[in-house]
N, C-alpha and C positions, 0 to 999 in steps of 0.2 A: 504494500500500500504506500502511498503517497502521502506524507504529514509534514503540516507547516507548524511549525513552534515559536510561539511569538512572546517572544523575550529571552535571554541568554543568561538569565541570574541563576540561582541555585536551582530553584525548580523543574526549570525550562530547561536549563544545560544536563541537567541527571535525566530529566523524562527525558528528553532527545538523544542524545546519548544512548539510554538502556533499549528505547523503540529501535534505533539504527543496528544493535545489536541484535534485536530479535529478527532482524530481516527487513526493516522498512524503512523505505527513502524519506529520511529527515532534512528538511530546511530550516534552521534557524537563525532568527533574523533579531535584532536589537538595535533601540537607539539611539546608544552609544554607538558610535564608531570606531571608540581604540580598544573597546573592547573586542567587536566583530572582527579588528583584525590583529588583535592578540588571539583570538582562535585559529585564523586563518594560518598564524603562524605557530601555533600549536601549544600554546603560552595558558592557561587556565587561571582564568580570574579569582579561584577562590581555592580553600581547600578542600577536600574531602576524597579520606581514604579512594587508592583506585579508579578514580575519575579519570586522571589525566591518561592514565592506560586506555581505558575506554572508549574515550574521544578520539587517542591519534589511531585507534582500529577502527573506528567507523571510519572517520576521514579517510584513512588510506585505502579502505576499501569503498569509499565512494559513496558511503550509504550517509552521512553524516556531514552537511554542508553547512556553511554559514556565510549568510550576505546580508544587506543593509535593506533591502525594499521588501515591505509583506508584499507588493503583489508577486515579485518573483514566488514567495514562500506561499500564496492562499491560490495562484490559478495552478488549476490541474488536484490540487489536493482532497482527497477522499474527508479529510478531518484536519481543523485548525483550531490548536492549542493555546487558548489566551494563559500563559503561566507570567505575568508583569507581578511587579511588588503592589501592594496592596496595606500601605502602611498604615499607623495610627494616624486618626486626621486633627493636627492642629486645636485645639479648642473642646473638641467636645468627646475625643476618644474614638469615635466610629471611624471603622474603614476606611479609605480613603479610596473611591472607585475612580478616579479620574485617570487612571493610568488603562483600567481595563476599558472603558468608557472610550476613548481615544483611539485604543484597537478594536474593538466591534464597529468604530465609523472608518479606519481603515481596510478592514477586513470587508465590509460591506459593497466600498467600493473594487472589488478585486475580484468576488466570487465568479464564475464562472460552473455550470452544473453541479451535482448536487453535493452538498456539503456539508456538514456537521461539526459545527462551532463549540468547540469544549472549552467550557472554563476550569480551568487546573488551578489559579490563584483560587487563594483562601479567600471567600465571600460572604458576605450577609444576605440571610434570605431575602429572595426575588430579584437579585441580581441579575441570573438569566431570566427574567422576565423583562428588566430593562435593554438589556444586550439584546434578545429577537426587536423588541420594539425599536431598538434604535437604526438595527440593519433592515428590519422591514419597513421603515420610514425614507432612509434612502433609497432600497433599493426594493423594489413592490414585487419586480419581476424575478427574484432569485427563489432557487430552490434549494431552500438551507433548513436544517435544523438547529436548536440551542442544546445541550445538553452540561448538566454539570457531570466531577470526575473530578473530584477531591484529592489531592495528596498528600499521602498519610507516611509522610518520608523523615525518619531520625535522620539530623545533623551528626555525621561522623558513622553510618552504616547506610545511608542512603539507598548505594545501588542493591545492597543485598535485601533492603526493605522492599525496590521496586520490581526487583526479580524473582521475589518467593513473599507475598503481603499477606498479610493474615486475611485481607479482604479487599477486594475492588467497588470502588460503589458509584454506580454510574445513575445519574438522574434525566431522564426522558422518555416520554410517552409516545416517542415515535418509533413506528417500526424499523423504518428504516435507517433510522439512527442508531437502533438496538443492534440491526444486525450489522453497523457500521463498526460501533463502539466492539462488539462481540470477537469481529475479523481481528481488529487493532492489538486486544489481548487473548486472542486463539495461543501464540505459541507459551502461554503461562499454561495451558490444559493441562499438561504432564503434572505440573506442581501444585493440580489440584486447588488451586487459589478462587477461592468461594467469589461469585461476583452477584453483588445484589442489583438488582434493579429497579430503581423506586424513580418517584416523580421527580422533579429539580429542586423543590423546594426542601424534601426531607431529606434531600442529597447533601443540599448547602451547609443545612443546621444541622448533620451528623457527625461534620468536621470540627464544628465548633464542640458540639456536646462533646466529641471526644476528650478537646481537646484539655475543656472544660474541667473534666474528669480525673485525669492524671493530674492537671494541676491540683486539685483536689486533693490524691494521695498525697504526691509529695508534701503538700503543707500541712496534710494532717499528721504525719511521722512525724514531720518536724515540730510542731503543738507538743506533739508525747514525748520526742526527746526532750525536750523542757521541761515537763514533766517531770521524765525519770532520772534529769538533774537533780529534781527538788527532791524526791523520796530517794534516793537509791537506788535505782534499777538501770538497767540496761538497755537501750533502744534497738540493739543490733537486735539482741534475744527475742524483746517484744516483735521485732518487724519478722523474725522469721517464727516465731509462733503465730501470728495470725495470717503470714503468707502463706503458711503449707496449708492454709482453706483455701480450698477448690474456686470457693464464692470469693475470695478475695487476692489472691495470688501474688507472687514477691514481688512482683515488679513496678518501679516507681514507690519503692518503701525505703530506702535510701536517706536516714536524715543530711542533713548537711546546711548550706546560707541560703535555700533562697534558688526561686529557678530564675533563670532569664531566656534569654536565646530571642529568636526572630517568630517563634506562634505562640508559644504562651501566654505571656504580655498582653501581645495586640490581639489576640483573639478575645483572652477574657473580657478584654476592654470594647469590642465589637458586640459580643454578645451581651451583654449589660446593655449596650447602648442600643442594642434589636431590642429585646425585652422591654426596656423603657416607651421606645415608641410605639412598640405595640400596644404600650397601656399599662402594660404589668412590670413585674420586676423579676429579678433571679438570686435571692439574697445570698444563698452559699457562694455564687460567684461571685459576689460583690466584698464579701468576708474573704475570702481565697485569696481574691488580687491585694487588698488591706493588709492582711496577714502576711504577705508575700514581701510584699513592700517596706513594712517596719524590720521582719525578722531580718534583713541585709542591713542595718542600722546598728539592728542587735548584736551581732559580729564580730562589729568594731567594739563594741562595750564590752564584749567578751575575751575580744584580744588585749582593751585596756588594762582588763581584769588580771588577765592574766599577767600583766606587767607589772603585777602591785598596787592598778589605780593610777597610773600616770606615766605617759609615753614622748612627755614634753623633753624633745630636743634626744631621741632615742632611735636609733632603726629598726626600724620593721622591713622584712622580708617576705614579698607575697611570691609564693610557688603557684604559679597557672592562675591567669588571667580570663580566660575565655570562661564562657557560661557551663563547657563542658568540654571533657577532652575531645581530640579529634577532629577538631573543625579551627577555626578562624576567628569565628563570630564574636562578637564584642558586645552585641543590643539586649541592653538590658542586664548585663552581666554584675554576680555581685560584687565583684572586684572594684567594680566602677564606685559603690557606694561606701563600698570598704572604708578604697583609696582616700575618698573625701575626707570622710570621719575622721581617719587617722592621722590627716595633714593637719585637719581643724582643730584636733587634737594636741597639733607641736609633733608629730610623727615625721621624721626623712622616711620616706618608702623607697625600698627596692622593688624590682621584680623582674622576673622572669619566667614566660611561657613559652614552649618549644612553637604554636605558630600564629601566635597572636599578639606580640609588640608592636608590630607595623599597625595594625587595627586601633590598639589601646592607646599609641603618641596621641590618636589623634581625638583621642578623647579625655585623656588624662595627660598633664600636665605638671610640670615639676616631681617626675618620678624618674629615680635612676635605671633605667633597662641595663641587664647585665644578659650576657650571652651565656652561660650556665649558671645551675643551680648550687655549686661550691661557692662561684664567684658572688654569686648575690649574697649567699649566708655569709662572708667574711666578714666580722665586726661587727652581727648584725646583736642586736639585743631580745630579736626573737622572729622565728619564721613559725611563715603561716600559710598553711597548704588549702590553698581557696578553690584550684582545679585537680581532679585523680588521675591526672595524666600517668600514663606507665611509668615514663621517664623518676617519675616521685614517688613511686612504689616500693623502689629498691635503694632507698638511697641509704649511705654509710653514715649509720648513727653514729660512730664513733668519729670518724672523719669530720661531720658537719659540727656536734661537742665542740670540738679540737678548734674550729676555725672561727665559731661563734663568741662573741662577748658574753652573753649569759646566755645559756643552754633553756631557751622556752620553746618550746614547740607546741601551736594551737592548730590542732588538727582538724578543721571543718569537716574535712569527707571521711574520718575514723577509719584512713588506713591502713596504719600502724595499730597494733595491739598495745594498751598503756600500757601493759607490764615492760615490754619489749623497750620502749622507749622510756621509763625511770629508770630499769635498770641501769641503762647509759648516761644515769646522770642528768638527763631531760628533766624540768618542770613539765609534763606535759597536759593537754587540756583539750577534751574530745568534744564532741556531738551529743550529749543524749549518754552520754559514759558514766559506768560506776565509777568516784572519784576513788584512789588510791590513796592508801596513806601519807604516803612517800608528795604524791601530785599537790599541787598549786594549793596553799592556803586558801581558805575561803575567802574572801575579797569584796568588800560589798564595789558593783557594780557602781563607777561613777554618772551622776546625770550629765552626759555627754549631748553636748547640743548639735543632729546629726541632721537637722531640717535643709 
């Protein structure tokens, strides 16, 4: 089959990419231009595991293109992919459609026989309701269908998400769109990947409700790790006692600072803002995002804490920067509020993340970038492992002691086992951890003004 992909950011570049592997002639088009010809010349705008393998075997077998004009990308094409960003909007938190908006009145004028217009950006219900209205306005005489076709792709395993999904969920009530969308993902049959088929609008709000949801866990572990500071207990223990329920499962049980990333955030923030104009409201996800947003505050009062209560004129060392290993991404990351807190504070910050510096200059300011993780901890007064990158998995407690001014180690993602780390002399200070004898004096938390 024949697919136009209209936009080249994360979405667009992983679905195109994994479609050209399955066999089908991808054009993708952006409008950026140094981007489209940084792929041309085989250069990958972002990260994620495996990608760039991906991309130069489509291209080089032909199946996988990239140029600047949708009409080259929408005439001839069986199905056109609106995957554009789809950010928070300015003022009031909803969506911001004006990117997809833009391409259904370019894609309108382009169509030629019949066609099925997929939105892949993450959308607020009846979005494809405005997309048919706005190409059927221009153009009366095509024959197109809308369909939505959600993607439900983790940052840092993308392509293995898009080639084996727990689910495919395609929204339209047209036949022949059905059997369009059907052809496009025929070669997943083997791997058995369940594809629902509902209307466009339960399509839209299934991405959000997901997404909704995991936000959800994670910030409810994270509530009970707080918790099981105050009494004594264990969060790791608690999360895998109630994960091995069937009904409720390990995943996304994880305490740690706080999610961020590029869907979490803006979706919860989209959905609230659907709900609202609906009339009604969605209060868990309005506590979710709340919640979400103080506990990266709280972080920082927990590193100060750990410091004895005062960090004025002392370095700090942040281990991984990005919202999660594996990827890039910077939006919304808790690092970013950490960093604040602890400059506000009287904090010098180091840091170092194996591929997220370039992202963070440009959001964070007066912070030392160090090219490894020895060289940040030298002199530091206490390191603090804010992303689970591998690289920080294995590192030499003894070694890092050695090079450290005072030996505190605040563990947000718990891992490292405390014992492991007093033993060596560590002050150390987990998530949701039984505190140790030997660990960080009790410390009453400073009111740290983190606004």
């Amino acid at each position: 089959m024949r697919i136009g992909m209209i936009g080249a950011g994360y979405v667009g570049l992983v679905s195109g990419a994994c479609l050209a592997d399955f066999g089908h002639e991808v054009r993708c088009v952006d409008v950026d231009p140094a981007k489209i010809a940084a792929l041309q010349e085989g250069r990958i705008p972002i990260y994620e595991p495996g990608l760039d393998l991906l991309v130069a075997k489509g291209a080089s077998e032909g199946r996988l293109l990239f140029g600047g004009g949708i009409d080259w990308a929408v005439k001839g094409a069986d199905a056109v992919f609106i995957a554009v960003g789809t950010p928070s909007r300015r003022g009031d938190g909803h969506a911001d459609l004006t990117y997809v908006h833009a391409a259904a009145r370019q894609i309108a004028a382009a169509l030629e026989g019949f066609t099925v217009v997929v939105t892949k950006s993450t959308v607020p219900v009846g979005t494809g309701d405005e997309v048919e209205r706005i190409i059927r306005a221009i153009r009366p005489d095509a024959a197109f269908a809308v369909a939505s076709n959600p993607e439900f792709l983790r940052e840092g395993s993308a392509i293995d998400d898009f080639k084996r999904p727990d689910r495919i969920v395609i929204g339209t009530e047209d036949e022949r769109a059905r059997a369009v969308m059907t052809e496009v993902y025929r070669p997943l049959y083997l791997n058995n990947a369940p594809i629902l088929f509902t209307d466009r609008r339960t399509s839209e709000l299934t991405k959000y409700a997901a997404n909704a949801l995991l936000a959800t866990k994670i910030t409810f572990i994270n509530e009970v790790a707080d918790l099981c500071e105050a009494v004594g207990a264990d969060v790791q223990d608690v999360a895998r006692g109630i994960g091995l329920d069937n009904r409720i499962g390990p995943k996304f049980l994880h305490a740690g600072p706080g999610f961020g990333g590029s869907c979490f955030p803006k979706d919860l923030s989209a959905l609230i803002k659907t709900a609202h104009d609906a009339g009604g409201a969605i209060r868990i996800a309005e506590t979710v995002a709340a919640v979400n947003d103080r506990r990266k505050r709280d972080m920082a009062r927990k590193v100060v804490a750990a410091c004895g209560g005062d960090v004025r004129g002392k370095v700090i060392t942040l281990l991984g920067l990005t919202f999660k290993p594996n990827t890039d991404d910077m939006r919304d990351s808790p690092s970013i509020a950490i960093t604040t807190a602890l400059q506000d504070a009287g904090a010098w910050v180091r840091a170092f993340d194996p591929e997220g510096m370039e992202q963070a200059a440009m959001l964070m300011s007066d912070v030392e970038y160090c090219t490894g993780a020895y060289e940040a901890v030298t002199g530091a007064d206490a390191v603090v492992i804010v992303t689970e990158w591998d690289v920080f998995r294995a590192l030499d407690l003894d070694r890092l002691r050695l090079l450290m001014r005072s030996p505190v180690l605040v563990d947000l993602r718990n891992v490292y086992p405390p014992e492991d780390a007093i033993r060596r002399g560590f002050t150390y200070v987990g998530v949701g951890r039984r505190r140790a004898s030997s660990a960080v004096p009790a410390t009453r938390q400073p009111a740290l003004s983190l606004a």
